[in-house]
Short mmCIF file of the C-alpha atoms (twelve columns), coordinates in Angstrom:
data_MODEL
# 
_entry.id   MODEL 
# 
loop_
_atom_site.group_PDB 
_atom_site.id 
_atom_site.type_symbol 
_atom_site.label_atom_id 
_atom_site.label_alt_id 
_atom_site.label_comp_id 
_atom_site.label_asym_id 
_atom_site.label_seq_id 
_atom_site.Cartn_x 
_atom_site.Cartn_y 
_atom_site.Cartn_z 
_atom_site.pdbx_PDB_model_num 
ATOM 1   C CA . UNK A 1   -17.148 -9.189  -12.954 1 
ATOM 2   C CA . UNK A 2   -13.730 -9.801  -14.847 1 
ATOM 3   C CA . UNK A 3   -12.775 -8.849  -18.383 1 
ATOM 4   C CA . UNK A 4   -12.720 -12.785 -19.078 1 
ATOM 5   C CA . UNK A 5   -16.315 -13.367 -17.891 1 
ATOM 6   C CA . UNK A 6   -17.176 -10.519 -20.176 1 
ATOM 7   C CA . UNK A 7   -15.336 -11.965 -23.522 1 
ATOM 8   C CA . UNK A 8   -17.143 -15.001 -23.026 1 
ATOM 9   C CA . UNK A 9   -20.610 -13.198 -22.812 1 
ATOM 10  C CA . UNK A 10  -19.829 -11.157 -25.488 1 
ATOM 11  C CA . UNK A 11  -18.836 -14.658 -27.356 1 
ATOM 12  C CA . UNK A 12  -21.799 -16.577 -26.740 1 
ATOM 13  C CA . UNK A 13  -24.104 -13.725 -27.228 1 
ATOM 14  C CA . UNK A 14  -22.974 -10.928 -29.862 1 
ATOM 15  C CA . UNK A 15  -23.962 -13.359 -32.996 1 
ATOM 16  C CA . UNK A 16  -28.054 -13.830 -31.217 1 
ATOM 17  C CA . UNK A 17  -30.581 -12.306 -33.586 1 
ATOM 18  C CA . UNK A 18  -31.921 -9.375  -31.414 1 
ATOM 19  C CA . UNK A 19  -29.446 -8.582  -29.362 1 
ATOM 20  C CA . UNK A 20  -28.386 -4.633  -30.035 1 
ATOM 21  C CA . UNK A 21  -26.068 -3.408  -27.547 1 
ATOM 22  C CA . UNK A 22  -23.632 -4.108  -23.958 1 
ATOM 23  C CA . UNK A 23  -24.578 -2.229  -20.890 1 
ATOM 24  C CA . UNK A 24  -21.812 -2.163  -18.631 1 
ATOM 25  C CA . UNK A 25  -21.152 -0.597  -15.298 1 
ATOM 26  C CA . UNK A 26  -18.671 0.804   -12.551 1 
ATOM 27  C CA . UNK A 27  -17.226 -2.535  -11.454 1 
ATOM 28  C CA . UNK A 28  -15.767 -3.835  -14.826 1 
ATOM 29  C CA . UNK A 29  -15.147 0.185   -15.075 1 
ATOM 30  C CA . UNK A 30  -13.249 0.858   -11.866 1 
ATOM 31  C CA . UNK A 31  -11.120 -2.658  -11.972 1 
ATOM 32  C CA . UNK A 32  -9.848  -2.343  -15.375 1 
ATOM 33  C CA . UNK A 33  -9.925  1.080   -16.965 1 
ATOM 34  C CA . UNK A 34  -13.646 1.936   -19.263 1 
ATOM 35  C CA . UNK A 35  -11.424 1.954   -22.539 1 
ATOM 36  C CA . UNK A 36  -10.417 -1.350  -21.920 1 
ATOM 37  C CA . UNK A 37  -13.405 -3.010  -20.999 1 
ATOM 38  C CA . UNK A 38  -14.869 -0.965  -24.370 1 
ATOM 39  C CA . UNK A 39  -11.597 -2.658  -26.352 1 
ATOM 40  C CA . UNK A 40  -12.768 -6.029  -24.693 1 
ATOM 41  C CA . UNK A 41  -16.041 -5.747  -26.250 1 
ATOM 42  C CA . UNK A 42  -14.699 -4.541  -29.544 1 
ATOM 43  C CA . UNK A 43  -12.357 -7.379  -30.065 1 
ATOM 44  C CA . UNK A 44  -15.411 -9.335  -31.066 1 
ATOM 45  C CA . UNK A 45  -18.539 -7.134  -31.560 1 
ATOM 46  C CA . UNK A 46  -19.217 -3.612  -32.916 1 
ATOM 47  C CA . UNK A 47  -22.436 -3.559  -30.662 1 
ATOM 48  C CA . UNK A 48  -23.729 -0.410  -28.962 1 
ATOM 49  C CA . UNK A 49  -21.839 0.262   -25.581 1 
ATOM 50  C CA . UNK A 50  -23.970 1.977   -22.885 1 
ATOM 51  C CA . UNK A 51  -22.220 2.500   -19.858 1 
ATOM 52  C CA . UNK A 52  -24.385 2.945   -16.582 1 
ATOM 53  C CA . UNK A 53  -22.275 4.669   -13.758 1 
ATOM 54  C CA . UNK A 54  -24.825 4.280   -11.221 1 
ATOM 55  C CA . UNK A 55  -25.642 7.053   -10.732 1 
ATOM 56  C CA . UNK A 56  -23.986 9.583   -13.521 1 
ATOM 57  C CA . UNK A 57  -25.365 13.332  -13.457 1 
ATOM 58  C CA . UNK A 58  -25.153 12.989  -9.405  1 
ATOM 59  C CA . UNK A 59  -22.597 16.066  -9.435  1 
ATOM 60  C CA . UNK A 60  -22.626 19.759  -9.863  1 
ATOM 61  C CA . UNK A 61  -23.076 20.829  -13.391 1 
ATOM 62  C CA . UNK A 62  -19.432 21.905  -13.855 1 
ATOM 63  C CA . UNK A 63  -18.472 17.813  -14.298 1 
ATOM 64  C CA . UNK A 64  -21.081 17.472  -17.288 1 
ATOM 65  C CA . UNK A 65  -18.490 18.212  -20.307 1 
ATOM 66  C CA . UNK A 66  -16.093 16.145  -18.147 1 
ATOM 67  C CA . UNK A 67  -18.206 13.550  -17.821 1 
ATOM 68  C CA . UNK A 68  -19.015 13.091  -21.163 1 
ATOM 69  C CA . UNK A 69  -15.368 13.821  -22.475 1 
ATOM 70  C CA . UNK A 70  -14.842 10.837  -20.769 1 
ATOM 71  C CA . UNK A 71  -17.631 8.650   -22.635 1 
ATOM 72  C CA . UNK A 72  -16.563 9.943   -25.806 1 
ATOM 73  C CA . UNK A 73  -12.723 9.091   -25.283 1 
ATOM 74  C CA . UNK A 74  -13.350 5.442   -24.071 1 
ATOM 75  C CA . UNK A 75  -15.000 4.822   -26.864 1 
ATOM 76  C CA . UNK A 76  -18.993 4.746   -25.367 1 
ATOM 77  C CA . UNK A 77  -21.620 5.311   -27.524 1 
ATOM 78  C CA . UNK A 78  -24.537 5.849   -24.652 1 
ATOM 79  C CA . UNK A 79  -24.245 6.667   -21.278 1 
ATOM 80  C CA . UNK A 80  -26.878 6.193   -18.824 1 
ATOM 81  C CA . UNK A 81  -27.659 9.152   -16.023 1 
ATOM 82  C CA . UNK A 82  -29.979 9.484   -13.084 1 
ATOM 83  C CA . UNK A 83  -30.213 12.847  -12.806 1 
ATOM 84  C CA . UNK A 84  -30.731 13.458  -9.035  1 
ATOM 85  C CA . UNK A 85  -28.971 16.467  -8.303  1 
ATOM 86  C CA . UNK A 86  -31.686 18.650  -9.993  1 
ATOM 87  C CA . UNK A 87  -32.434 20.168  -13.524 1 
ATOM 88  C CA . UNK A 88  -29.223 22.561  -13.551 1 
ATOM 89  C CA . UNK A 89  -26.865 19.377  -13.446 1 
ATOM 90  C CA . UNK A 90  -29.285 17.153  -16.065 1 
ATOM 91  C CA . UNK A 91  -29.120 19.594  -18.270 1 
ATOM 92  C CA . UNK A 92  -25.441 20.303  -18.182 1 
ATOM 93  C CA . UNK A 93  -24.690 16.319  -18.471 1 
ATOM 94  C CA . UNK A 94  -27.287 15.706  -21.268 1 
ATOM 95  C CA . UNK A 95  -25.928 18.415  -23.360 1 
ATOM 96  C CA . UNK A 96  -22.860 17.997  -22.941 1 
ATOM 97  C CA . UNK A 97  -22.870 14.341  -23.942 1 
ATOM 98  C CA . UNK A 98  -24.680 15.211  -27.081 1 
ATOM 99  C CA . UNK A 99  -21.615 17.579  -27.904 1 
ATOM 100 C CA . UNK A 100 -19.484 14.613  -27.440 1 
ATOM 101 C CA . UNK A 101 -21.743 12.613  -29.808 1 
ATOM 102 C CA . UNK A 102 -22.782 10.319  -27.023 1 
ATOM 103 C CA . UNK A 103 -26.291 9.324   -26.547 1 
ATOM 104 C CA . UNK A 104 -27.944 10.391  -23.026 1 
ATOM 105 C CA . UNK A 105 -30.504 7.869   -21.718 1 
ATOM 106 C CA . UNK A 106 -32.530 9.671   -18.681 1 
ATOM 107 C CA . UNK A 107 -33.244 7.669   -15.733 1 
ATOM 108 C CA . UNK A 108 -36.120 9.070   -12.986 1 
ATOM 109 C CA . UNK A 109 -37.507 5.712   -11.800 1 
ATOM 110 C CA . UNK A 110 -35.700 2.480   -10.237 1 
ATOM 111 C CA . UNK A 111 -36.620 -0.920  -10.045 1 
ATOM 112 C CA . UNK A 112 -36.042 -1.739  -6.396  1 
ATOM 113 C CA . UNK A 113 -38.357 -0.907  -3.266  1 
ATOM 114 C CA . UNK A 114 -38.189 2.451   -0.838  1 
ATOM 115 C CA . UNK A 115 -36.919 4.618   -3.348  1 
ATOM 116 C CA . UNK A 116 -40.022 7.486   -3.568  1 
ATOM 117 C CA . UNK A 117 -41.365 8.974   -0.499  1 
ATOM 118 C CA . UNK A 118 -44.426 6.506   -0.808  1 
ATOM 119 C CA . UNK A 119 -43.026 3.491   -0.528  1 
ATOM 120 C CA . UNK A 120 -40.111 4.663   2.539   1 
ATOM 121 C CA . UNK A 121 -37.537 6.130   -0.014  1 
ATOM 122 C CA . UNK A 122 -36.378 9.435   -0.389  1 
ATOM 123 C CA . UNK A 123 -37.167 11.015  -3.384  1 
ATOM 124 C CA . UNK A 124 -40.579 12.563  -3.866  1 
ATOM 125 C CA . UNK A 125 -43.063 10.833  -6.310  1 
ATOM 126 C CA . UNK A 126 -42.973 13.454  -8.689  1 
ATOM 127 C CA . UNK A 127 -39.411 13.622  -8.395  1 
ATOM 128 C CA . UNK A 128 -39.208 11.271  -12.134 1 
ATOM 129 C CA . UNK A 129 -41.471 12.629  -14.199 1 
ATOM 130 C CA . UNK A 130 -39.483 15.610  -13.724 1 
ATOM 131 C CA . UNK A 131 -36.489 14.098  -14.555 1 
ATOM 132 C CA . UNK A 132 -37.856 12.420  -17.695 1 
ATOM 133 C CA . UNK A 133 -39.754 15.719  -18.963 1 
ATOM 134 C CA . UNK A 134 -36.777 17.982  -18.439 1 
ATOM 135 C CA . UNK A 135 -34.761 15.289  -20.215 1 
ATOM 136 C CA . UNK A 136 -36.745 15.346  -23.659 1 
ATOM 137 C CA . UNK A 137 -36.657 19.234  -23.000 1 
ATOM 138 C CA . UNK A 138 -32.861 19.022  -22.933 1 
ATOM 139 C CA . UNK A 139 -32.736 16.370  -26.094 1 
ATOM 140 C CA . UNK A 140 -33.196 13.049  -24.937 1 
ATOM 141 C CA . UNK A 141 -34.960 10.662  -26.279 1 
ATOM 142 C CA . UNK A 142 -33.841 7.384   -24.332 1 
ATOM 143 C CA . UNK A 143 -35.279 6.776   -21.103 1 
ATOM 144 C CA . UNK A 144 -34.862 4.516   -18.709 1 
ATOM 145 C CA . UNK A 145 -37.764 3.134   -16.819 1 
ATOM 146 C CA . UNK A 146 -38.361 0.167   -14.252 1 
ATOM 147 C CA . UNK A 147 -39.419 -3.173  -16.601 1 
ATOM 148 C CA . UNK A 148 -40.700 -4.389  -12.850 1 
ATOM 149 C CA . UNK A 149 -43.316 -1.804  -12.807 1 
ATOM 150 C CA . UNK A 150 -46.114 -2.067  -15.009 1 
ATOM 151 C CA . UNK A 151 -47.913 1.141   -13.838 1 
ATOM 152 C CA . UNK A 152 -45.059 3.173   -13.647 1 
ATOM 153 C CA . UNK A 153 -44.010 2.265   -17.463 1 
ATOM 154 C CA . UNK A 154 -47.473 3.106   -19.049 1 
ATOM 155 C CA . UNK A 155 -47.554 6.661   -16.860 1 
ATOM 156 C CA . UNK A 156 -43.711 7.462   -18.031 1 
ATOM 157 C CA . UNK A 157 -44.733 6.276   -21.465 1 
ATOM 158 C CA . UNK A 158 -47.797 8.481   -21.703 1 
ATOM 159 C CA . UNK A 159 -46.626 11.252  -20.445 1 
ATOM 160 C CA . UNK A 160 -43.301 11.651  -22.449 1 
ATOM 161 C CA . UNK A 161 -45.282 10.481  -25.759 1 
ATOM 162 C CA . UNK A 162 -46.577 13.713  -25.467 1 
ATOM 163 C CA . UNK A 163 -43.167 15.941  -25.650 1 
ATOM 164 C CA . UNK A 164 -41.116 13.860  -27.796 1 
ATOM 165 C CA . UNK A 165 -40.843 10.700  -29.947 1 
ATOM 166 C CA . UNK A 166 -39.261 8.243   -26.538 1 
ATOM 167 C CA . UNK A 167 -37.376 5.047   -27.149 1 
ATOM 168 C CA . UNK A 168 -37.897 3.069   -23.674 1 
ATOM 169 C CA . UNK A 169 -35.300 0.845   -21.970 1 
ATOM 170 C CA . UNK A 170 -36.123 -1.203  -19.298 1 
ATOM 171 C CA . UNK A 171 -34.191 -3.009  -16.692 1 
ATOM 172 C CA . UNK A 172 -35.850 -5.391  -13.610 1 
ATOM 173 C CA . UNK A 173 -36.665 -8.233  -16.044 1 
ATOM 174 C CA . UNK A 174 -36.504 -11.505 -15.158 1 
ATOM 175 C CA . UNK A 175 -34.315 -11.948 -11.610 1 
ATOM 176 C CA . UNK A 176 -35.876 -8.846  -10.311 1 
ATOM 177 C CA . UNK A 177 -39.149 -10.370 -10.691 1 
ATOM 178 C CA . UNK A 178 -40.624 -8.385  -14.395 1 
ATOM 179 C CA . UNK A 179 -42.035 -10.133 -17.227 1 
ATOM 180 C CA . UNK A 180 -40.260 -8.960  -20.576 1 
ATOM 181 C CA . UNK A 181 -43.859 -8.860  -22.771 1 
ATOM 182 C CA . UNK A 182 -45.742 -7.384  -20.162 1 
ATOM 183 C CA . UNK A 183 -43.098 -4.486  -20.293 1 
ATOM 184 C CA . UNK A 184 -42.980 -4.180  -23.662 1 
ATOM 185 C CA . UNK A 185 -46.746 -4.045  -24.007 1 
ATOM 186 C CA . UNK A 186 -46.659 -1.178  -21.272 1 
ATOM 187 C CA . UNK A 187 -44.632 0.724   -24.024 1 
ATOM 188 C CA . UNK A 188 -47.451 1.873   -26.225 1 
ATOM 189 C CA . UNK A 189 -46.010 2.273   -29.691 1 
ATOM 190 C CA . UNK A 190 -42.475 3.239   -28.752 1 
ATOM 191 C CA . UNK A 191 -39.593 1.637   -29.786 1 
ATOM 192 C CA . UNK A 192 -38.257 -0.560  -26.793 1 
ATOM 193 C CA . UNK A 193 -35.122 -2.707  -25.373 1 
ATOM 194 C CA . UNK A 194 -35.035 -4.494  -23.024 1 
ATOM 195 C CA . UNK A 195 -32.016 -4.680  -20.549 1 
ATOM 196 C CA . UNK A 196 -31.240 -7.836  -19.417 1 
ATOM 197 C CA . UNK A 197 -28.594 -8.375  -16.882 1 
ATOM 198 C CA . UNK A 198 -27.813 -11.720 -14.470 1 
ATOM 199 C CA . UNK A 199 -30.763 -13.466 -16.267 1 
ATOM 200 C CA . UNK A 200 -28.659 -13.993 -19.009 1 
ATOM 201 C CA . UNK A 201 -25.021 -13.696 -17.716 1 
ATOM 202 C CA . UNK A 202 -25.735 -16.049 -15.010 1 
ATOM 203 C CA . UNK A 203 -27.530 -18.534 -17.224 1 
ATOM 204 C CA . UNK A 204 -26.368 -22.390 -17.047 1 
ATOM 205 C CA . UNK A 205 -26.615 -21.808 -20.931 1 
ATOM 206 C CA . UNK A 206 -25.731 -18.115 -22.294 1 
ATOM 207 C CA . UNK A 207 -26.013 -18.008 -25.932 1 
ATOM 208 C CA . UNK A 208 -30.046 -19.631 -25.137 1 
ATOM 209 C CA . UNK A 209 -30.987 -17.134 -22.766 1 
ATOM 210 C CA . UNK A 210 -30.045 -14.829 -24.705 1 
ATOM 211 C CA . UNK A 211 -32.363 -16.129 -27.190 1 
ATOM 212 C CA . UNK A 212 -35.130 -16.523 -25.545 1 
ATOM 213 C CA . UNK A 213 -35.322 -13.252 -23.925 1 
ATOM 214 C CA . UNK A 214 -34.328 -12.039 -27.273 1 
ATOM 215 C CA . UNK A 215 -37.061 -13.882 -29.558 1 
ATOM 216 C CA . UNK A 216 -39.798 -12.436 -27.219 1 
ATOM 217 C CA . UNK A 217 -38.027 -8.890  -28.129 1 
ATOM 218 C CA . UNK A 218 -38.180 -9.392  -32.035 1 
ATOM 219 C CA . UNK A 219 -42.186 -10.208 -31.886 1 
ATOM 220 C CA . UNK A 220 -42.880 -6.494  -30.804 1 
ATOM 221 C CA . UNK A 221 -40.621 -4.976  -33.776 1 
ATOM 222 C CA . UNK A 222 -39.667 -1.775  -32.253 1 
ATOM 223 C CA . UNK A 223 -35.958 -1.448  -32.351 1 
ATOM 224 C CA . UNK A 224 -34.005 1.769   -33.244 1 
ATOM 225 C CA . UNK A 225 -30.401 1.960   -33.906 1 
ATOM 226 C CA . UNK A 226 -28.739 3.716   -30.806 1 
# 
């Protein structure tokens, strides 16, 4: 949660053999400025930097090229977006990153309990496979799915295999209570990453957690550049 814990992360962990990218989020984001927790990070690694706002593309559509103006100027190269608010803003957010040359990864699904209508939350069921097919319309092709929900990662995965060539990343591993292989296997054939957040950066021993949840990673072989 400070800039200091985050250099030493990035320390332990940047050199691991697997490890592709940084997500990080509103906290280190709203105490410090996003261009220089991105400086932070590029004092030691040249990594990928997604930054999740939790939740971005929550607005009207107006703040898309805002938004992603934003990303571009601090230096992001992904940026993570739930879009909640309905096509009309999704659409305005992942186009306008593109323009910016930052790359959109859709969110529809979360990894926590009550959160579709089924299970006491408020969105309807449907409510992500919208999200995730009118993201590949709109040109995505990262998505973000729940790595504690088998089920829900081979439905996502079979249904957006049919629109567009998906790259899958999945948080709720580990702490959250879902196995890494088991989500990778519920991937098909797409190219995968796993996001891996207090597991790691909580670990009595960084750099090995890292490496461990990063050694199961390299056995499946599906890693894109972002």
């Amino acid at each position: 949660k400070t800039l200091d814990e985050l250099k030493k992360l990035i320390e332990l962990s940047s050199s691991v053999n697997g490890i592709v990218g940084y997500k990080t989020g509103f906290i280190l984001g709203l105490n410090y400025g996003l261009r220089n927790v991105v400086e932070t990070i590029r004092e030691i690694s040249d990594l990928a930097i997604v930054y999740d706002h939790q939740k971005a593309s929550t607005d009207i559509p107006e703040m898309g090229p805002e938004f992603a103006l934003v990303m571009r100027n601090a230096g992001i190269n992904s940026a993570i977006i739930f879009p909640q608010s309905g096509p009309a803003t999704q659409e305005s957010f992942i186009k306008s990153l593109i323009k910016e040359g930052v790359v959109p990864m859709v969110g529809g699904e979360m990894t926590h309990s009550k959160y579709l209508t089924s299970d006491g939350g408020y969105l309807k069921d449907s409510a992500p496979e919208e999200m995730y097919g009118n993201g590949a319309k709109a040109g995505a092709e990262f998505f973000i799915v729940p790595g504690n929900k088998i089920d829900s990662i081979k439905k996502y995965s079979e249904m957006l295999s049919g629109l567009t060539k998906p790259k899958f990343c999945f948080p709720g591993i580990g702490r959250q209570g879902g196995d890494i292989e088991a989500a990778f296997r519920s991937c098909g054939n797409n190219p995968a990453y796993a996001i891996i957040g207090s597991s790691i950066y909580k670990a009595p021993d960084i750099k090995e957690a890292a490496k461990s949840f990063a050694d199961i990673a390299l056995t499946f072989g599906w890693f894109y550049g972002i």
